[in-house]
N, C-alpha and C positions, 0 to 999 in steps of 0.2 A: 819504585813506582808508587805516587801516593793512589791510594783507593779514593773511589767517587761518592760521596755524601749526598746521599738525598735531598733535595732542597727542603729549605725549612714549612714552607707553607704542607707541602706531603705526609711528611715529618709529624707536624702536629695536628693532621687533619684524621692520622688515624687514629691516636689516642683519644679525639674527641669523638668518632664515630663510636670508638668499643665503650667511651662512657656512656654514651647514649642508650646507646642495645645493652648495654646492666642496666641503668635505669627504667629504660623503656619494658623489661625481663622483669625486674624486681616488682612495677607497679603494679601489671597484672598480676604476678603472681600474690601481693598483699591483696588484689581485688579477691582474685580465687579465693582467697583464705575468708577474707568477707564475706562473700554470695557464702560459700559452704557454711557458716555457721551460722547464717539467713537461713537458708533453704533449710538446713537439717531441722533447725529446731522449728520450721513449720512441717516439715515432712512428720517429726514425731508427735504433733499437736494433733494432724487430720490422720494421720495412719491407725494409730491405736484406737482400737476397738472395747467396747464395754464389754469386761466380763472375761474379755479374752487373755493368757496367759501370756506375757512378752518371752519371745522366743531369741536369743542373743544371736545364735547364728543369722537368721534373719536381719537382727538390727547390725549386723555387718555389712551383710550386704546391702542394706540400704544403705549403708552409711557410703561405703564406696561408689555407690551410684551417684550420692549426692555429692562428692567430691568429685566426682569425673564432669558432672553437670555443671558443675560452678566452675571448674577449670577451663570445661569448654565457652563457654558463656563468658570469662573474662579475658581469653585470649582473641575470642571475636567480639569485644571490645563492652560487654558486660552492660553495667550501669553508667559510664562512664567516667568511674572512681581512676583507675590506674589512667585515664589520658588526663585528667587534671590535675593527681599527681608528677606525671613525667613531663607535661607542660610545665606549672611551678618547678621544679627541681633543675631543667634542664634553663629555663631563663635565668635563675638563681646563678646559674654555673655560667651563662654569657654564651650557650648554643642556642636559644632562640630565635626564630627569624625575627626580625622586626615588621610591627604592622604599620600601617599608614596611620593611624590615631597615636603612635609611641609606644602600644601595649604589644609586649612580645607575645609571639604564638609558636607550637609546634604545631612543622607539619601533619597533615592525615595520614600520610603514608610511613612520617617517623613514628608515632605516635599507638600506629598498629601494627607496628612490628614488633618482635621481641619473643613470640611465644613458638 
């Protein structure tokens, strides 16, 4: 008895969705990486204090704060660095919707997924 082959179109509809969601995963997470070394190094410009002793435990946990801030801020779609990344990268690759002017776009719904 031959076994049933998924049709082609199915087939390679899935390996294009999981390219997407790594792409759509990776931009944010390069925006995070962005914001956080935005943010940090103005967290440590206005936080330090004249005179005052730098306490490292402390600059831990700010530090962590400001990675949790910047992660949460680019998975809810940040400065809009990773949606103009995973827009370029995924037209690049021919997942694109196409617009009516010729210039391809990613969806808002593709575009904000991933994290």
């Amino acid at each position: 008895m031959a076994a049933l082959a998924p049709s082609s179109a199915a087939a390679s509809a899935a390996p294009a969705e999981a390219y997407a969601a790594r792409v759509i995963h990776a931009a944010h997470q390069f925006e995070a990486v962005l914001l956080n070394s935005l943010l940090g190094s103005l967290e440590h410009s206005f936080s330090a204090l004249p005179g005052k002793k730098p306490d490292s435990i402390a600059e831990n946990y700010h530090a962590m704060g400001m990675q949790a801030l910047a992660s949460t801020l680019a998975a809810r779609g940040g400065v809009g660095i990773a949606k103009m990344i995973a827009h370029n990268l995924l037209r690049t690759k021919g997942q694109g919707q196409e617009a009516p002017a010729g210039q391809t776009k990613v969806s808002a719904g593709d575009a904000d997924k991933g994290s």
